[in-house]
ZASENU-765216 format. One record per residue (C-alpha): y, x, z; residue in one letter. Coordinates in nm, 3 decimals. Last residue first. Example, Ala and Ser with C-alpha at 12.3 -4.5 7.8 and 13.67 -1.06 7.14 Angstrom:
// ZASENU-765216
<<-0.106 1.367 0.714> "S">
<<-0.450 1.230 0.780> "A">
// end
This chain:
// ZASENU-765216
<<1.527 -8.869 -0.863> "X">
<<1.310 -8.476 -0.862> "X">
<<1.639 -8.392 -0.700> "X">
<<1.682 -8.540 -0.409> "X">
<<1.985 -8.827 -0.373> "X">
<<2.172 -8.772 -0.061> "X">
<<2.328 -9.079 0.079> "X">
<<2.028 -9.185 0.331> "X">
<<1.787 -8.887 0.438> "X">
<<1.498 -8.722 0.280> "X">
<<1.359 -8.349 0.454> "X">
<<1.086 -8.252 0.279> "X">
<<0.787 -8.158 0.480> "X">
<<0.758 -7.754 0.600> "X">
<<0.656 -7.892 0.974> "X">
<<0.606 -8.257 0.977> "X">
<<0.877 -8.508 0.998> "X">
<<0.936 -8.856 1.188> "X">
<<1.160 -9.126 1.022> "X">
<<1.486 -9.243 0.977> "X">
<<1.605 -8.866 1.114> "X">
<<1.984 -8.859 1.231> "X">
<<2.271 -8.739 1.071> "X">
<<2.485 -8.439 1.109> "X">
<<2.384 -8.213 0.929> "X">
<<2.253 -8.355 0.584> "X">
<<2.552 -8.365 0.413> "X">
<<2.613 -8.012 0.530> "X">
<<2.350 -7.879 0.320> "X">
<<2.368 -8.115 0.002> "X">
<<2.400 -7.760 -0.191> "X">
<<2.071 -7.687 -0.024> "X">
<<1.857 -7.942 -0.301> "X">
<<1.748 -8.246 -0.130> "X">
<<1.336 -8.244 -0.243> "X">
<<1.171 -8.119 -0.582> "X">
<<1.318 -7.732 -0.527> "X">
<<0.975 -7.607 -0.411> "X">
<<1.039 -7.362 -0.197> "X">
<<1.203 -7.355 0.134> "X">
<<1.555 -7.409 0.284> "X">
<<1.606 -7.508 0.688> "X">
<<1.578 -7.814 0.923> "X">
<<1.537 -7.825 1.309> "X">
<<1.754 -7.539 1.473> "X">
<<2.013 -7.565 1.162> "X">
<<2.088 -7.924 1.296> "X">
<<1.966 -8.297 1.201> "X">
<<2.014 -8.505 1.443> "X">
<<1.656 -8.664 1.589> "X">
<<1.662 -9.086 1.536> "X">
<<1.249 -9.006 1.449> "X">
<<1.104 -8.671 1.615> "X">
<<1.091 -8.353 1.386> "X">
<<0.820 -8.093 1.392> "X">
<<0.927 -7.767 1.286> "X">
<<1.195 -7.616 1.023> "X">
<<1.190 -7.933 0.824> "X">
<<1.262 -7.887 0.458> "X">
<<1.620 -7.872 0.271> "X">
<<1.479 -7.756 -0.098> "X">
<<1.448 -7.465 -0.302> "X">
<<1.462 -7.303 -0.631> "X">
<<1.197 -7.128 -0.813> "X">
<<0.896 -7.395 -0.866> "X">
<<1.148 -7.653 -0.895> "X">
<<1.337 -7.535 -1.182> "X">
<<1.054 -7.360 -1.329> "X">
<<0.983 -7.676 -1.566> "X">
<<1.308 -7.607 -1.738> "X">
<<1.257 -7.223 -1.826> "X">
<<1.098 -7.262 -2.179> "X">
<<1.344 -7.567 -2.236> "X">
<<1.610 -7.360 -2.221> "X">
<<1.894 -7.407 -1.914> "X">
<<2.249 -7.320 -2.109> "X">
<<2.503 -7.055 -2.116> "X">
<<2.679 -7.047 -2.444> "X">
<<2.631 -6.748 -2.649> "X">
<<2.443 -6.865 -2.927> "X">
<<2.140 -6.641 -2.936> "X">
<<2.175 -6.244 -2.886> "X">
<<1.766 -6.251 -2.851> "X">
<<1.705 -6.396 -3.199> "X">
<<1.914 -6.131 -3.321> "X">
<<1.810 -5.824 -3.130> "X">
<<1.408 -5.936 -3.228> "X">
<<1.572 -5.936 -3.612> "X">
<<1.731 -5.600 -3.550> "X">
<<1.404 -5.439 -3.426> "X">
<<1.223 -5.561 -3.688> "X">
<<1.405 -5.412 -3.867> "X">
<<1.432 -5.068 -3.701> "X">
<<1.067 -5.072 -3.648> "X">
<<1.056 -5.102 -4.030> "X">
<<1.312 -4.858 -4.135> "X">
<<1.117 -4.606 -3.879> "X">
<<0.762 -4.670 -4.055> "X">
<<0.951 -4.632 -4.378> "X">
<<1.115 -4.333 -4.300> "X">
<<1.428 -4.224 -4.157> "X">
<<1.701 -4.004 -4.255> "X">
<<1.895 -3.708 -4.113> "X">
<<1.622 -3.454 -4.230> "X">
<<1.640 -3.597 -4.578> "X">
<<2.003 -3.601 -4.649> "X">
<<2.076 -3.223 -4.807> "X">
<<1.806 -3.211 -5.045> "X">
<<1.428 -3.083 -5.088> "X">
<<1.165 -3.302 -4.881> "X">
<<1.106 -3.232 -4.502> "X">
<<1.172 -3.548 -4.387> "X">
<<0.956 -3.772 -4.619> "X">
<<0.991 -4.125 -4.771> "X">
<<1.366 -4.138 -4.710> "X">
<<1.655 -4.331 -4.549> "X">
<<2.024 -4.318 -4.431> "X">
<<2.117 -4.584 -4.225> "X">
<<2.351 -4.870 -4.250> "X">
<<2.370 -5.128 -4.038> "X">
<<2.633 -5.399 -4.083> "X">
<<2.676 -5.741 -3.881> "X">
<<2.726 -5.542 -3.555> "X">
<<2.819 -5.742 -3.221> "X">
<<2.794 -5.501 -2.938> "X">
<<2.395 -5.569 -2.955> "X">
<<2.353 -5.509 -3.283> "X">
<<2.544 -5.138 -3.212> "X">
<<2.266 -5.107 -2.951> "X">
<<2.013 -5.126 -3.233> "X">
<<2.181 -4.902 -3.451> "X">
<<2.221 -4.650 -3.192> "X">
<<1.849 -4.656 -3.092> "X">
<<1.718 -4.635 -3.413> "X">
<<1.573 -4.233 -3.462> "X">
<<1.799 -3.998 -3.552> "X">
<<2.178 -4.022 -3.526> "X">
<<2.350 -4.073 -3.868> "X">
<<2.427 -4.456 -3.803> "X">
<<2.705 -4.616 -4.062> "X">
<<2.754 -4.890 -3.806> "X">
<<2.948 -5.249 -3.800> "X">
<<3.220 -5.475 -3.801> "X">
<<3.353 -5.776 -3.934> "X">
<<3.708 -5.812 -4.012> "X">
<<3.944 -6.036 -3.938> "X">
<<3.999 -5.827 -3.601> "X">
<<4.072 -5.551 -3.733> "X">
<<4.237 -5.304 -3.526> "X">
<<4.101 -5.441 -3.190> "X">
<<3.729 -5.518 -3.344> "X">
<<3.781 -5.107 -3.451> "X">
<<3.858 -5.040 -3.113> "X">
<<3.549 -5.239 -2.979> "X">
<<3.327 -5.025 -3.229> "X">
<<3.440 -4.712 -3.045> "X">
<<3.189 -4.828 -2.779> "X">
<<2.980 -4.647 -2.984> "X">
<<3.112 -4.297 -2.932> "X">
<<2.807 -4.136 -3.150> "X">
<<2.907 -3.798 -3.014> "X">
<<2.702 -3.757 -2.712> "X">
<<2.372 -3.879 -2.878> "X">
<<2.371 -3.595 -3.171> "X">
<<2.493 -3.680 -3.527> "X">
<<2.227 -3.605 -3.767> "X">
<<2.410 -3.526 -4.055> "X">
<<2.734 -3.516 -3.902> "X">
<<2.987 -3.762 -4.075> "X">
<<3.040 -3.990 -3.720> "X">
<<3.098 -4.394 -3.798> "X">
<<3.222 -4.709 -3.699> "X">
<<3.189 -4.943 -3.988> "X">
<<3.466 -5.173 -4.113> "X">
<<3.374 -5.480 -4.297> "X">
<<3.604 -5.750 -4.521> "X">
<<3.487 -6.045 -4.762> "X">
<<3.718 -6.072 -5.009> "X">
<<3.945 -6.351 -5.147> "X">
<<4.201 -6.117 -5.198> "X">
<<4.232 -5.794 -5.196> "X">
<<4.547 -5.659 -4.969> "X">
<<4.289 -5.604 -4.691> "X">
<<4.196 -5.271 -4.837> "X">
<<4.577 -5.130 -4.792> "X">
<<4.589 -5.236 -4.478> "X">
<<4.301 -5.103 -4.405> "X">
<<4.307 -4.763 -4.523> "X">
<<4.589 -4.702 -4.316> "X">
<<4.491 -4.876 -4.000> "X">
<<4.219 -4.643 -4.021> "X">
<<4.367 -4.335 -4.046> "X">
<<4.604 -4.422 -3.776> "X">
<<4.299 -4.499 -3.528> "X">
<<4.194 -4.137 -3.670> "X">
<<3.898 -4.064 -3.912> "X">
<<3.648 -3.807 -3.951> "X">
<<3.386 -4.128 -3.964> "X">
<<3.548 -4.428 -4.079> "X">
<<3.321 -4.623 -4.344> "X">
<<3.512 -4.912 -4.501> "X">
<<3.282 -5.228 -4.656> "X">
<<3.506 -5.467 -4.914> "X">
<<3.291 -5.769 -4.998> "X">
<<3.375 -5.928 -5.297> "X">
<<3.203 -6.266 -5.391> "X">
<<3.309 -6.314 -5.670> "X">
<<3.529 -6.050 -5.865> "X">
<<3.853 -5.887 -5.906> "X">
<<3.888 -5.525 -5.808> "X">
<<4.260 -5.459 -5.685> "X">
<<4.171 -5.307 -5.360> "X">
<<3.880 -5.043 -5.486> "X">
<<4.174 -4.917 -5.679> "X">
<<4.405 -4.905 -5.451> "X">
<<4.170 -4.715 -5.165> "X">
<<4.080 -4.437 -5.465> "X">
<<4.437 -4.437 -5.537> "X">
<<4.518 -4.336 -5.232> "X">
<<4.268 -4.140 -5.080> "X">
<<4.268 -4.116 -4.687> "X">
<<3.953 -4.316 -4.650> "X">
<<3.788 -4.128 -4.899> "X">
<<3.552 -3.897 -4.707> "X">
<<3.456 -4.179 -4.490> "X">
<<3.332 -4.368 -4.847> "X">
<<3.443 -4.685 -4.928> "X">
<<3.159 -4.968 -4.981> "X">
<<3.275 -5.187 -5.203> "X">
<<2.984 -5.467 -5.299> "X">
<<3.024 -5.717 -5.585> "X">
<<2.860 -5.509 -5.861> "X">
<<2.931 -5.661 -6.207> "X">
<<2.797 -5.419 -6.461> "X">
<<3.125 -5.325 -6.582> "X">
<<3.208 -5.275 -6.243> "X">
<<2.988 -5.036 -6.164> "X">
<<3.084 -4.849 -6.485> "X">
<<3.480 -4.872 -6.425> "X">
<<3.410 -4.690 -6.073> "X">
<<3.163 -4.393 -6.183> "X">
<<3.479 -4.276 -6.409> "X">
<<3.703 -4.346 -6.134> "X">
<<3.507 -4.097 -5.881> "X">
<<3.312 -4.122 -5.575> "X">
<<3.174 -4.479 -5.679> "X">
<<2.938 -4.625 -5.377> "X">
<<2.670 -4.785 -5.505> "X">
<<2.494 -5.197 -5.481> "X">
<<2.146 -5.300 -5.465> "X">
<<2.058 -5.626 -5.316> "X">
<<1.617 -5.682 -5.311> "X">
<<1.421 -5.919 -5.484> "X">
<<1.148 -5.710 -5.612> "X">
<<1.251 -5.759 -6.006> "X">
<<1.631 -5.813 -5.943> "X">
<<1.614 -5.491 -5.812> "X">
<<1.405 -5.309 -6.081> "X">
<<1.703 -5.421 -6.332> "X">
<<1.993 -5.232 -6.078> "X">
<<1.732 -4.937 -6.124> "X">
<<1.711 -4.947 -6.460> "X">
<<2.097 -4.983 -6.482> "X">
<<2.091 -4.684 -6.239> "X">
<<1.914 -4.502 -6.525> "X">
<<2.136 -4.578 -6.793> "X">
<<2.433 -4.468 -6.611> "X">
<<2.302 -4.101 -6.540> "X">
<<2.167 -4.037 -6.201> "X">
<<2.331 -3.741 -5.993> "X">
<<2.072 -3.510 -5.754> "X">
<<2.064 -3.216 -5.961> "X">
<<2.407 -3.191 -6.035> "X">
<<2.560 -3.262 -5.708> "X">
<<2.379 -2.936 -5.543> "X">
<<2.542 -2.713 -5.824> "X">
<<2.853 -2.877 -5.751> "X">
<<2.833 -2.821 -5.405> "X">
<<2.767 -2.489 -5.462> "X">
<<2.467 -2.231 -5.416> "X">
<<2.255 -2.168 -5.137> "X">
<<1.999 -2.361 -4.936> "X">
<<1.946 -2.756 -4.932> "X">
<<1.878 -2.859 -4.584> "X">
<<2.094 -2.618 -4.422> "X">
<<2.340 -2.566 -4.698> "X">
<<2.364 -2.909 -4.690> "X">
<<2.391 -2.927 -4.305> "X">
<<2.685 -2.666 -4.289> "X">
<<2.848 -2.853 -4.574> "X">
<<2.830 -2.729 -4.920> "X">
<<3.152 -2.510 -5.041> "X">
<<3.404 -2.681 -5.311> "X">
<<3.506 -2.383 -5.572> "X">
<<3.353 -2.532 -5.916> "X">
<<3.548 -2.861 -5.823> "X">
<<3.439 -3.168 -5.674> "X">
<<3.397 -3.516 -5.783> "X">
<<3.466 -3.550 -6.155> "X">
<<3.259 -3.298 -6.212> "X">
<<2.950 -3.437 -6.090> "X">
<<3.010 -3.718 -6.231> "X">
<<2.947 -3.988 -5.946> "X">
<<2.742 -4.270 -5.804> "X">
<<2.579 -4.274 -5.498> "X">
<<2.290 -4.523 -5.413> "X">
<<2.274 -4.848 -5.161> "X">
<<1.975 -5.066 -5.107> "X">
<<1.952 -5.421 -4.927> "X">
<<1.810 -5.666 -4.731> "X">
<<1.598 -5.389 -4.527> "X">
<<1.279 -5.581 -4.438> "X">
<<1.007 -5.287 -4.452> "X">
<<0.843 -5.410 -4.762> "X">
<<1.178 -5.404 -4.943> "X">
<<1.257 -5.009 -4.827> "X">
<<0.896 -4.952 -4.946> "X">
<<1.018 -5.060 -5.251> "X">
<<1.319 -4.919 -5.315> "X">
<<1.137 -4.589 -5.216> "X">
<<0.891 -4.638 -5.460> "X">
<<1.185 -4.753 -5.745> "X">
<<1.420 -4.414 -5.654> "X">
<<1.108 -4.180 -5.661> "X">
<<1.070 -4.364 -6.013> "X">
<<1.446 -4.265 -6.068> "X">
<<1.433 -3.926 -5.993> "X">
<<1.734 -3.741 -5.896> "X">
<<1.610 -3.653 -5.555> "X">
<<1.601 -4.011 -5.487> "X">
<<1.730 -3.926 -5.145> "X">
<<2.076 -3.946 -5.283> "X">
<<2.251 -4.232 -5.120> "X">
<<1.899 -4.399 -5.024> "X">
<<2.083 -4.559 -4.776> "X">
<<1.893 -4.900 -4.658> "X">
<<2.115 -5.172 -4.562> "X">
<<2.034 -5.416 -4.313> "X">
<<2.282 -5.680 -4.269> "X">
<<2.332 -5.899 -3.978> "X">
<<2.369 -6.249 -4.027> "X">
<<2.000 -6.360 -4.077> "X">
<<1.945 -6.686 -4.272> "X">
// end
């Protein structure tokens, strides 16, 4: 079983529409993500009438409010449910982030087991308290830390890690929707492995393309996150920062290559590379001809391929004493006391 998680973002990519919601559960299914994660919130419960849009919402989404924005793209409890149902259906883990306390008590009501905090709530009290005392199997606890400062951090996690038997994640992150090369900071990660180091860690990637997600795999990432749609250049704030199916498959497939590749970590011969022991190393041969009861000097012997014969660490075992026999130009060089290595 694979120990990295892939988690598709459809956040709110559905657009509001819960059959766009089930297509793009499934194509995230078919692509290999292991799981999907939505947004839930009241609209009203989350911002006020005054809260501007983001640069990159107002961007991708034009004019108007936040709240405005919110309302067309919020999913009523019923439908998630539906959706939550459709899940079990294609085999897939779904799970949402609550933005408000309202959207909280339903999730749990319905049993979700996943708690992924929000960057924009890592500062929030009572939001961090109350995502602390759930009580359920198999909690996991996953904090987001874009915007945030190493104090920030430690903050939210030590108030997180209060929960008890929970499984605990902390994702390196940058809020810009897309976040450009220079300020993805990945190496950032190794902080957050300082802070925590109970915790796994991971990446909340809003660069384009996979490249950062796949390098975070490589600096030890169990979580990858990544915002995802059917089509760039659909209505909504998200969509331009996402990736599509064909993407979200590479960067699956991607992951799972990363995996096998990381292997165990201890240094070992493979059997795959064994039988090129000899053909790559090299042996103590004769330099030119070599007359019996000759010594055995650097003007007579030297170090050729193949590596079947007295291997070169035996070097100055071998100076020094005297030929039993004659040798021929290139021949392997055998002498008594020094074991070759083909023996």
């Amino acid at each position: 079983m694979s120990d990295i998680q892939i988690v598709a973002e459809i956040g709110c990519n559905h657009n509001g529409s819960v059959e766009l919601a089930k297509k793009m559960m499934n194509e995230a299914k078919n692509a290999g993500a292991d799981a999907v994660k939505f947004q839930s919130f009241v609209p009203e419960n989350l911002v006020s009438k005054f809260a501007p849009k983001a640069e990159y919402q107002k961007k991708n989404d034009g004019g108007g409010s936040q709240l405005e924005m919110l309302k067309k793209l919020a999913l009523t409890e019923n439908e998630y449910i539906e959706l939550v149902e459709y899940a079990q259906d294609i085999n897939i883990k779904i799970f949402s982030t609550p933005f408000d306390f309202e959207s909280f008590a339903f999730l749990q009501k319905i049993g979700q087991k996943i708690w992924k905090v929000p960057s924009g709530e890592i500062t929030n009290l009572p939001y961090l308290q109350r995502v602390s005392a759930i009580e359920c199997q198999n909690k996991e606890i996953v904090l987001s830390t874009g915007m945030s400062t190493v104090d920030e951090v430690l903050y939210a996690i030590n108030i997180l890690q209060q929960s008890k038997n929970t499984d605990f994640t902390v994702l390196h992150c940058n809020t810009q929707y897309p976040t450009v090369p220079e300020d993805m900071n990945l190496r950032a990660m190794n902080k957050l492995r300082e802070l925590a180091p109970e915790w796994s860690i991971g990446l909340s990637d809003h660069s384009e393309g996979i490249i950062a997600s796949l390098v975070a795999v490589g600096m030890g990432a169990k979580f990858i996150e990544k915002h995802f749609t059917l089509d760039k250049n659909m209505p909504g704030p998200d969509h331009k920062a996402s990736i599509t199916p064909n993407e979200l498959q590479e960067l699956c497939k991607g992951i799972r290559q990363a995996e096998i590749m990381l292997g165990s970590g201890d240094k070992i011969v493979t059997d795959s590379e064994r039988n090129n022991i000899f053909i790559a190393r090299k042996s103590i041969v004769a330099k030119r001809k070599i007359m019996k009861d000759e010594i055995f000097s650097s003007e007579n012997i030297t170090c050729k391929r193949p590596g079947n014969g007295i291997s070169p660490v035996h070097w100055y075992e071998v100076l020094g004493q005297k030929a039993d026999r004659c040798f021929d130009v290139d021949e392997l060089i055998f002498c008594k006391g020094v074991k070759r290595e083909d023996e």
